[in-house]
C-alpha positions as CSV (number, residue, x, y, z in Angstrom):
1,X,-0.8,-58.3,29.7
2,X,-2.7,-57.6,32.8
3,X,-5.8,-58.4,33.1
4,X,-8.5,-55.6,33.5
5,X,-11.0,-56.6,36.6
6,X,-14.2,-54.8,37.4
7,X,-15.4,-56.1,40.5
8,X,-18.9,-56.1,40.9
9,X,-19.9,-53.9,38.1
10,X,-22.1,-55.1,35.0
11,X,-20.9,-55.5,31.5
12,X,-22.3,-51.9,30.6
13,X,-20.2,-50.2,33.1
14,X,-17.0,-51.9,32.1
15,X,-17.5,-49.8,28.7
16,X,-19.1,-46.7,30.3
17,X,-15.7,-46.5,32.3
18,X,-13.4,-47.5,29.1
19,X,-15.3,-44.4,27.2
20,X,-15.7,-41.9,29.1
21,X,-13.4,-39.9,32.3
22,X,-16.0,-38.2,33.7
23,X,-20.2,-37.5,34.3
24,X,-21.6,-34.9,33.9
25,X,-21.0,-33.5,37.0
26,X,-17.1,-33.7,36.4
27,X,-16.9,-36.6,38.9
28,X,-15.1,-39.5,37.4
29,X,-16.9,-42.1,36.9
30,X,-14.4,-44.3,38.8
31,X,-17.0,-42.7,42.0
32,X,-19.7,-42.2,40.2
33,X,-20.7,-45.8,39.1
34,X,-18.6,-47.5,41.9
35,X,-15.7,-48.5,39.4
36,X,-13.6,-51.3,40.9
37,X,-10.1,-49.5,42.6
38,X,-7.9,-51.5,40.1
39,X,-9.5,-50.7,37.1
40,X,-9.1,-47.0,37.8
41,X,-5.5,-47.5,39.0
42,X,-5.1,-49.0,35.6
43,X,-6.8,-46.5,33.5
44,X,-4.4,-44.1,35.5
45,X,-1.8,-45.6,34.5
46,X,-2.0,-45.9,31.0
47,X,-2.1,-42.1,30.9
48,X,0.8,-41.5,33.4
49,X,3.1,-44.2,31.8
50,X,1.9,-44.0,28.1
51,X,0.0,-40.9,27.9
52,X,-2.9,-43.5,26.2
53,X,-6.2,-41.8,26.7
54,X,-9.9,-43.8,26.5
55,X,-12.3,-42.0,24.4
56,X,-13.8,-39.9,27.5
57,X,-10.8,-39.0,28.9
58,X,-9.2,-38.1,25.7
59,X,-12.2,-35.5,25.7
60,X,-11.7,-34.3,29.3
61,X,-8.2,-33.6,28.1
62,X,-8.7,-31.8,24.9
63,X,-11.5,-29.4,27.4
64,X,-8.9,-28.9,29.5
65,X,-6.9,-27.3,27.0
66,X,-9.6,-26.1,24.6
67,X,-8.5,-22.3,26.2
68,X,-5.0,-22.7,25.7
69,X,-4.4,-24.9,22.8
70,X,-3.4,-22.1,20.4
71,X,-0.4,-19.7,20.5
72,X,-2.1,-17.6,18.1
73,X,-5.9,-18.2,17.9
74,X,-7.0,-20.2,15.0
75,X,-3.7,-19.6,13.4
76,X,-1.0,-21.4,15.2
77,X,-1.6,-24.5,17.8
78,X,0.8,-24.7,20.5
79,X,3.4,-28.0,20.5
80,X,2.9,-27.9,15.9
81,X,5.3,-28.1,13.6
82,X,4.0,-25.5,10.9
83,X,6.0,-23.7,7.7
84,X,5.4,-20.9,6.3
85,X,6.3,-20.1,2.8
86,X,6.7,-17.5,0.3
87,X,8.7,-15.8,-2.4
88,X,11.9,-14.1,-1.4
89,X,12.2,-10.5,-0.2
90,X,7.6,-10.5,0.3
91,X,8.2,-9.5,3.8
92,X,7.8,-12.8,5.3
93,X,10.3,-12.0,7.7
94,X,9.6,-8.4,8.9
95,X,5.7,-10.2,9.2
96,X,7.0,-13.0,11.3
97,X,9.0,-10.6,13.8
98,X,6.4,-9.1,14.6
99,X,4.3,-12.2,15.4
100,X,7.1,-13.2,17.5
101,X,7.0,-9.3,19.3
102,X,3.5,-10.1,19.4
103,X,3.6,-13.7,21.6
104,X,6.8,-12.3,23.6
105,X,4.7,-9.8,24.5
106,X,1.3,-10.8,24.8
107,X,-0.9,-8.4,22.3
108,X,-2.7,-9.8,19.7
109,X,-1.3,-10.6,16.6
110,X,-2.9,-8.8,13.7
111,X,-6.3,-8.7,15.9
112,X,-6.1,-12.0,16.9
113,X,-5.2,-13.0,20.7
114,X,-1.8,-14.8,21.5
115,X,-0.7,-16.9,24.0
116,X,2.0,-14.8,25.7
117,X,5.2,-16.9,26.2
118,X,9.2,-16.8,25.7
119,X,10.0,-16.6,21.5
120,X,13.4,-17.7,19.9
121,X,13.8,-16.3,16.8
122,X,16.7,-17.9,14.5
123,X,17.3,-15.3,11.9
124,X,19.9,-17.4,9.1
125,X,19.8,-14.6,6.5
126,X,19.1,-11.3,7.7
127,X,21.8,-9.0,8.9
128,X,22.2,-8.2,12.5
129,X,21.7,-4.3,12.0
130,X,19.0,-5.2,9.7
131,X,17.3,-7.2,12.1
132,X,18.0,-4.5,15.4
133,X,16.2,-1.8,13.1
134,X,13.6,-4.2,12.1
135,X,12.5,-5.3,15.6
136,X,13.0,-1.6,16.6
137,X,10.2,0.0,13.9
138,X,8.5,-2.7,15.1
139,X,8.3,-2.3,18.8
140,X,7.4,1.4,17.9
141,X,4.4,0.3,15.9
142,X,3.4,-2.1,18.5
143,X,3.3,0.6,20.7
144,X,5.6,-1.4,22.8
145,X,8.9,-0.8,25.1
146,X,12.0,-0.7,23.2
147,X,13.6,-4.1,24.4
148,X,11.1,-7.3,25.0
149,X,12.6,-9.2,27.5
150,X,10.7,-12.4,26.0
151,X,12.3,-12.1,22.5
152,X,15.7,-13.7,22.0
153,X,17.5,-13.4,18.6
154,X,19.9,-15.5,17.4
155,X,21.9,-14.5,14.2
156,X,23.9,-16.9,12.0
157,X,25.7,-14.0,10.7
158,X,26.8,-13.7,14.8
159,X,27.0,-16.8,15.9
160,X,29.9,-18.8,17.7
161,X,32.5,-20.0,15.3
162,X,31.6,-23.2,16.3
163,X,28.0,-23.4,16.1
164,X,26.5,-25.7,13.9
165,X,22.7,-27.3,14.0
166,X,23.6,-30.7,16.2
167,X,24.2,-27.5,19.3
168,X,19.8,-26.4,18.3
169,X,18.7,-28.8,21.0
170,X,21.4,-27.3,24.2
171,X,20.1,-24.4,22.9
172,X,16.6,-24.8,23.2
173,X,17.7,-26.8,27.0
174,X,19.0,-23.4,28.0
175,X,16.7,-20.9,27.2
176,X,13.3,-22.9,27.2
177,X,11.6,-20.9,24.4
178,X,7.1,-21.7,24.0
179,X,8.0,-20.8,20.4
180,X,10.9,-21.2,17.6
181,X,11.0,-19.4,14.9
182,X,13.8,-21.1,12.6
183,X,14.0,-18.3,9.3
184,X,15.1,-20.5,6.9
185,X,15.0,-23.6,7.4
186,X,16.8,-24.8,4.0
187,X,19.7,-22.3,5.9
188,X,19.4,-24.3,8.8
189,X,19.8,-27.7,6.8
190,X,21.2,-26.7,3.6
191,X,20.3,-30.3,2.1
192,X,16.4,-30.5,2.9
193,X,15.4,-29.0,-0.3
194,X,17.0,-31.9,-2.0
195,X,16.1,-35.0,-0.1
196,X,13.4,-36.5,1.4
197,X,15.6,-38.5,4.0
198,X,16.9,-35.1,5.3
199,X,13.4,-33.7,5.4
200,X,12.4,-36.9,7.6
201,X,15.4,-36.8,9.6
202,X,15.2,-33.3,10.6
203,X,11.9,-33.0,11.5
204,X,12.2,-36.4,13.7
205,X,14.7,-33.8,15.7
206,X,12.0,-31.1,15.4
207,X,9.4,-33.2,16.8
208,X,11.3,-34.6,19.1
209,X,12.4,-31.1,20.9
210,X,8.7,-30.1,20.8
211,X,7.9,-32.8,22.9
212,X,11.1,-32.6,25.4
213,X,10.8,-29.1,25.9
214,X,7.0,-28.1,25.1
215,X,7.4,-26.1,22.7
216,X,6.2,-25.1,19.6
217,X,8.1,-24.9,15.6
218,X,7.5,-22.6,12.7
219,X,10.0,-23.0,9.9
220,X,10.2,-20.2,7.2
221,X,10.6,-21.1,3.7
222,X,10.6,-20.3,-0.2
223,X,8.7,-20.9,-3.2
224,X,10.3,-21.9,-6.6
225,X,11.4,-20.2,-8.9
226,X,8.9,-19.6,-11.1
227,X,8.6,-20.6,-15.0
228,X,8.6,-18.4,-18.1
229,X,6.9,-20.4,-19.9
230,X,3.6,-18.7,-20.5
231,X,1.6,-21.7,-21.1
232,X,2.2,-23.0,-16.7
233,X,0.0,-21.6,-14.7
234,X,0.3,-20.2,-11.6
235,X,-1.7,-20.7,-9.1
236,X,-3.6,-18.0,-6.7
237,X,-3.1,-18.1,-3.1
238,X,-6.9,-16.8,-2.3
239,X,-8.6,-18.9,-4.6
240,X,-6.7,-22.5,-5.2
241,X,-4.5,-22.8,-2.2
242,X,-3.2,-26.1,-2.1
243,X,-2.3,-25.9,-5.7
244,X,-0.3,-22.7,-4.5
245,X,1.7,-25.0,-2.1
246,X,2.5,-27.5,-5.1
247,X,5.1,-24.2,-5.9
248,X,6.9,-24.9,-2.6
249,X,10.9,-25.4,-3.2
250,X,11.6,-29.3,-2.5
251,X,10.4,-32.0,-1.7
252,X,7.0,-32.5,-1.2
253,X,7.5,-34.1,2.4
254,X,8.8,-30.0,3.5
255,X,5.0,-29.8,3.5
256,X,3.4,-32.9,4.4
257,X,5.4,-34.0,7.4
258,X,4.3,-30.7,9.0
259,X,1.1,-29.8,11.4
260,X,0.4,-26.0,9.9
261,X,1.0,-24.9,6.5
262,X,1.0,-21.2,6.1
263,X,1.2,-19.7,2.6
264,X,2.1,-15.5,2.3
265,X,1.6,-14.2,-0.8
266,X,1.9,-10.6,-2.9
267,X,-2.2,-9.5,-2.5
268,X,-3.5,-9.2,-6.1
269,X,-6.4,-7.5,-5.3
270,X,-4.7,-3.9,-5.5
271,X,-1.5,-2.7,-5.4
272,X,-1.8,1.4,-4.3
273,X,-1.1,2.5,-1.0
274,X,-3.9,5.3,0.5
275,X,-4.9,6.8,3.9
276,X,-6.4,4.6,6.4
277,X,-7.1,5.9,9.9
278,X,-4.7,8.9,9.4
279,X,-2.2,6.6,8.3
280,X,-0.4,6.1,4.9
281,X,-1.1,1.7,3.8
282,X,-0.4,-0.6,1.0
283,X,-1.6,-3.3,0.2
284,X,0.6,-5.9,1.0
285,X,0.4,-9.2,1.5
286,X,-2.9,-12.4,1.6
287,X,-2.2,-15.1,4.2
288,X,-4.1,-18.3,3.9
289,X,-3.2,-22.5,4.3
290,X,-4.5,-25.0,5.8
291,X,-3.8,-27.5,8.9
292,X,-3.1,-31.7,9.2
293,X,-6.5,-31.8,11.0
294,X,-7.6,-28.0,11.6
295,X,-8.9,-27.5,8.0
296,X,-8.5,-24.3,5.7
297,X,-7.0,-21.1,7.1
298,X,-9.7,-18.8,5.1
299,X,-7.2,-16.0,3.1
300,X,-6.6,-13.0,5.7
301,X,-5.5,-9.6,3.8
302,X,-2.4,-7.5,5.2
303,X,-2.1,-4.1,4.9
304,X,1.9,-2.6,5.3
305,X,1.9,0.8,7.7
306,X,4.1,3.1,6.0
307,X,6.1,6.2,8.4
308,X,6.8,9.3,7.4
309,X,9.4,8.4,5.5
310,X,7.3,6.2,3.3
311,X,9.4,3.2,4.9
312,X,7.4,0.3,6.6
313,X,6.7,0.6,9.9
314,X,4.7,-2.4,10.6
315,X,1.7,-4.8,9.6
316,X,-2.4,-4.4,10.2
317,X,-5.2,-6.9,9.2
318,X,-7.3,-5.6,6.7
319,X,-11.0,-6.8,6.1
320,X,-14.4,-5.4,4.9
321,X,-14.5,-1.4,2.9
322,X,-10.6,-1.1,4.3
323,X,-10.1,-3.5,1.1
324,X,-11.3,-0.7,-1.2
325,X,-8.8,1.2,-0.3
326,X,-10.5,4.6,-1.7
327,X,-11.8,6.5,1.1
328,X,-14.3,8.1,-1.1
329,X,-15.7,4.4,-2.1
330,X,-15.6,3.4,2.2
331,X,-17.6,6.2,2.5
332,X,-20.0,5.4,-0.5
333,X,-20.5,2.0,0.6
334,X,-21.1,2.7,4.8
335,X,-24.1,4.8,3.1
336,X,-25.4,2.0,1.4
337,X,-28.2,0.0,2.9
338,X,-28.0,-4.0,3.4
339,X,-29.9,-4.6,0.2
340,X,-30.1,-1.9,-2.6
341,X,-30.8,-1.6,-6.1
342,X,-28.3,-0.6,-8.9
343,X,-30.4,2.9,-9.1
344,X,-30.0,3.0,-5.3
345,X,-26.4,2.6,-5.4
346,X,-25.8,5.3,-8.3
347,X,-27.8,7.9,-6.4
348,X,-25.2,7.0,-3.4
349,X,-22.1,7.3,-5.1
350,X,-22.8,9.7,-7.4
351,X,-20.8,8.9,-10.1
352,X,-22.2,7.5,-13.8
353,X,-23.0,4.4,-14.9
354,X,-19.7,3.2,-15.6
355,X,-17.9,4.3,-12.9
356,X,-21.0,2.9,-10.3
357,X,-20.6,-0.7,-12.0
358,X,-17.2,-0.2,-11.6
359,X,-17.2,0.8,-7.9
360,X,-20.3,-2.5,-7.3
361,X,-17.2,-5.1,-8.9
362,X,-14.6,-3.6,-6.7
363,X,-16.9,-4.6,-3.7
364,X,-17.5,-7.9,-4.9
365,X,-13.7,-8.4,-5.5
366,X,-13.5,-7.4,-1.8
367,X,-16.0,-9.7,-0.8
368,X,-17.7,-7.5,0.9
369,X,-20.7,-7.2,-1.1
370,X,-22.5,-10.2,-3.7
371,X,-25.4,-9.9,-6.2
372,X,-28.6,-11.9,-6.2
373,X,-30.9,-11.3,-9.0
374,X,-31.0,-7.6,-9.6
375,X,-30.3,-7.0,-5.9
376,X,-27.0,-6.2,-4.6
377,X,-26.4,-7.6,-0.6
378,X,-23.8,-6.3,1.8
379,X,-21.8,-9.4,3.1
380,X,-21.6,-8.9,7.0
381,X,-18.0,-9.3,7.8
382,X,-16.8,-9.5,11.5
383,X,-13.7,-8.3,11.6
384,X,-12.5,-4.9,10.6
385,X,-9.1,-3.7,10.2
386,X,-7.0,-4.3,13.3
């Protein structure tokens, strides 16, 4: 191995140049603190040749990319393998296309900014005039052109005869995709929900294309199927969800071998549709997981737009009095100050007893509101519905 030489340079500087790229002016402190020529070269080098960081450099790195490390903020790093999982026919899919719409085009997805880039979307199970009608409703929800240019959709049910999953990696060659959407994966190798070898195997070839071509993975997959026993419990999403993932069809590797782990789920909190902005909602669908080293992804609620035709038209974030979904109860609670009394709050709403308890649970459920003592407190929520 080659020797490291710092010529001229105490003891203390050897380790302030082994821990740390630069001072705090940015200069590296190969200037800074008159670091000997060949130790910089070789500190250089081990980042060029291995892409092996010191401690300080590794954090010059990560603040380079701190404003582009996510494809979708706080959701979705760039360069991760993440799956996302949930029952059949949830609208995981319809969801998912237009997150992809979303990056392809560069609008935030479901209030939350994107990183614009080129999308792949490899569709194994939905028709192909299913999917054209889909990405159309969506596009007009979106409030977007007709055709993205940045969206390219790839169909099983269309595909070459010839195709199988050894031609995924030309593929990605050709068209350079930032993201790959790969809906289902246990369609896209059939015997991953059976063996852990396969599991390993194919997401050494996953990883692997992520770091020839840059790019980033999300696989789509199922739940389950769940028991009839009435004595197994089930667990909730919101409230226990990595117990929720221990429901995921497979092996347990499908979850553990990847970087994001995205659960969709049917929301339990209501299940009526109302008006909401002049537009006809339902409660849909809670999104929440958890990352390898990004922690919990706190439950986000999703409303489904409904046309005029009462068929979806497209997906909104929900959060705060939007989860009430009573425009009559959004109302009563905007009136109601931070902290108020149950007295207070009956005067407000104007109902009776009863139906005022009733209304104050249905806030907590929501989280939008908690008790202390005999006070009830508005929880201050950032976001509103998007």
């Amino acid at each position: 191995m080659r020797e490291l030489r710092i010529s001229e340079s105490p003891p203390e500087r050897a380790q302030i140049a082994l821990n740390s790229a630069t001072d705090d002016s940015g200069q590296p402190y190969a200037q800074s603190i008159g670091l000997g020529e060949e130790a910089h070269d070789f500190l250089i080098n081990l980042k060029r040749k291995w892409g092996i960081y010191t401690h300080g450099a590794l954090k010059q790195r990560c603040h380079e990319l701190r404003g582009n490390q996510y494809l979708i903020a706080d959701l979705l790093p760039k360069r991760s393998l993440s799956i996302v999982v949930g029952d059949s026919g949830l609208g995981k899919s319809p969801l998912l296309y237009q997150a992809a719409l979303s990056v392809a085009e560069g609008i935030p997805f479901l209030g939350k900014p994107v990183s614009p880039g080129r999308v792949l979307y490899m569709d194994f199970e939905n028709g192909l005039s299913g999917v054209e009608k889909l990405v159309s409703r969506l596009s007009t929800h979106l409030g977007l052109p007709s055709e993205s240019p940045n969206l390219f959709l790839f169909n099983y049910n269309d595909a070459p005869p010839k195709w199988t999953p050894a031609d995924f990696r030309a593929m990605v060659a050709e068209i350079r995709p930032d993201w790959i959407i790969i809906d289902t994966v246990s369609s896209f190798a059939p015997e991953i929900d059976e063996k852990n070898k396969c599991v390993t195997l194919t997401y050494q070839e996953f990883r692997a294309v992520m770091k020839d071509y840059q790019t980033t993975i999300t696989l789509v997959h199922h739940l389950r199927k769940p028991s009839n026993r009435p004595d197994v419990y089930t667990p909730d999403l919101e409230t226990d969800t990595r117990g929720w993932f221990l429901e995921t069809r497979g092996p347990r590797q499908l979850i553990n071998g990847t970087d994001v782990r995205i659960g969709i789920d049917k929301c339990r909190r209501a299940d009526n549709a109302t008006e909401l902005d002049g537009r006809s909602i339902e409660v849909a669908l809670v999104l929440a997981g958890f990352g390898r080293l990004g922690g919990t992804i706190e439950p986000m609620y999703v409303g489904r737009i409904l046309g005029e035709d009462d068929k979806p038209t497209g997906y909104a974030k929900l959060s705060g009095k939007n989860l009430l979904f009573n425009q009559n109860q959004q109302v009563a609670f905007d009136k109601l100050p931070d902290s108020f009394t149950f007295k207070q709050a009956k005067q407000i709403y104007g109902r009776g007893p009863q139906a005022t308890i009733d209304f104050l649970n249905k806030c907590q459920s929501a989280g939008i509101l908690r008790k202390e003592g005999k006070l009830y407190k508005k929880v201050q929520i950032a976001d509103s519905t998007d």
